[in-house]
C-alpha positions in Angstrom: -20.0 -10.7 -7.6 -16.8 -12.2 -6.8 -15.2 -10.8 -9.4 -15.8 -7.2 -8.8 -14.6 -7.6 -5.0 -11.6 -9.1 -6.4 -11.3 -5.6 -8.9 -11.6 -3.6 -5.9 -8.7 -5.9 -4.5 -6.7 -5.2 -7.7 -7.5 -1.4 -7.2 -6.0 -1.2 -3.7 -2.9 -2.8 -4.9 -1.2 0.5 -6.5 1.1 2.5 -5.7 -1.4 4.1 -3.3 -4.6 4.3 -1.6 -7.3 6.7 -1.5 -8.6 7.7 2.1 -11.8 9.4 2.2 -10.7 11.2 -0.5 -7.5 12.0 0.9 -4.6 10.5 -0.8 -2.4 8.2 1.6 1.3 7.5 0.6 1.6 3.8 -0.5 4.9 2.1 0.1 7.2 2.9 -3.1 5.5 6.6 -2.8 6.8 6.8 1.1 10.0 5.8 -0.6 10.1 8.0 -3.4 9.1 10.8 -1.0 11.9 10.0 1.9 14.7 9.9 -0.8 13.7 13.1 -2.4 13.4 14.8 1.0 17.2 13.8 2.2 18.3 15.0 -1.5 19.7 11.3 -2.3 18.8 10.2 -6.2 17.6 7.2 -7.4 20.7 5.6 -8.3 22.5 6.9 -5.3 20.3 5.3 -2.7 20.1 2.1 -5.0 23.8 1.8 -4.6 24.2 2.6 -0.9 21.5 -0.1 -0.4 23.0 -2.5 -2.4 20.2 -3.2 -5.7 19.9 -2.0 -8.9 18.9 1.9 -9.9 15.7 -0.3 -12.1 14.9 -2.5 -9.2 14.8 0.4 -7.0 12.6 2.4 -9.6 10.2 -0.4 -9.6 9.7 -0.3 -5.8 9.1 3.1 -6.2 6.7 2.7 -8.4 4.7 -0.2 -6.9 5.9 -2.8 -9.7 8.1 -4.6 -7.3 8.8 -5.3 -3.0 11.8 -5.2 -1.3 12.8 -8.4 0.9 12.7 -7.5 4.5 16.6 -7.3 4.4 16.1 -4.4 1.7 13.6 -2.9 3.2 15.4 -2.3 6.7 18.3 -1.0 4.3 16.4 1.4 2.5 15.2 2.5 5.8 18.3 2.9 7.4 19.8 5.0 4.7 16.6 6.7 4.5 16.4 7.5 8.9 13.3 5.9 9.3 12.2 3.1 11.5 11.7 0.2 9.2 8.2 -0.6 10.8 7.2 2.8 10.0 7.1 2.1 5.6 6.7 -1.6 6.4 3.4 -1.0 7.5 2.5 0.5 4.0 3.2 -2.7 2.5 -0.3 -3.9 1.7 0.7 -7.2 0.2 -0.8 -9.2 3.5 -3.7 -7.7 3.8 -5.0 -8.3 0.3 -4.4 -11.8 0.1 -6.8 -11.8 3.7 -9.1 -10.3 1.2 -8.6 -11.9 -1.7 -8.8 -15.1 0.2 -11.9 -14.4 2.1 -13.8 -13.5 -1.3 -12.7 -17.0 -2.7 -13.9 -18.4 0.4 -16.9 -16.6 0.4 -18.3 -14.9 -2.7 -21.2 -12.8 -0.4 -18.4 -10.4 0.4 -18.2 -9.4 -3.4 -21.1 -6.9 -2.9 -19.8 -5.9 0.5 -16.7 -4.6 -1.0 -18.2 -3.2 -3.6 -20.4 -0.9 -1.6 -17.7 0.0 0.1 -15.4 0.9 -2.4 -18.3 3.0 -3.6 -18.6 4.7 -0.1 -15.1 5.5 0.1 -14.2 6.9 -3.4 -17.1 9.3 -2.5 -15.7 10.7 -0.1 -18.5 10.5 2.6 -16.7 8.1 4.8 -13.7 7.8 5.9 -11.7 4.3 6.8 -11.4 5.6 10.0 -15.0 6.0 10.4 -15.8 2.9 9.3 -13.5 1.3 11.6 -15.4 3.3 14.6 -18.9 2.3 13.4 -17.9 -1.7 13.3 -16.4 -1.3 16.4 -19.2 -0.1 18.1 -21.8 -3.1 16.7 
């Protein structure tokens, strides 16, 4: 069972996340999204933030993360606060997960009912959060 929490793991760790069936932004999409917006392109941006056009492509496309330094560069250039794509970054709270299914293997099949819940569509994380809460 372990195994298949740690696939649903692997799933959340695109580019982005799927939110009671909404799609929500991940953090090279918010990226990607912000520099297309303010007309910038790809190796434009790279070189005002100081990195390459192919490391920059790579954030963009979820196959790499920016150092914090980076990151509050790209923001700057892209006029956002650096907490507000930071908090896309969803590298922390997998290895939470990923660490509490190696502790614990009986999360496995908790994960994977919810995974099943939420790529229905008949919940949404937000929900979730509100029924937990109110146990």
């Amino acid at each position: 069972m372990a195994i298949s929490g740690a696939v649903l793991i692997l799933e959340l760790d695109g580019s982005s996340i799927t939110n009671g069936g909404m799609k929500t932004m991940g953090l090279g999409e918010k990226i990607r999204d912000l520099r297309k917006k303010k007309g910038i392109s790809l190796r434009e941006l790279a070189r005002r933030v100081g990195i390459s056009p192919s490391f920059l492509s790579e954030l963009e496309t979820a196959q790499g993360y920016p150092s914090t330094a980076v990151l509050e560069r790209l923001a700057g250039e892209l006029g956002v606060a650096a907490t507000e794509i930071r908090k896309l970054d969803m590298r922390s709270k997998l290895s939470e997960l990923r660490s509490l299914l190696e502790n614990d293997p009986g999360w496995g099949p908790v994960f994977e009912e919810l995974a099943r819940v939420g790529r229905s569509g008949k919940i949404s994380p937000e929900n979730i959060l509100l029924r937990l809460k109110k146990k």
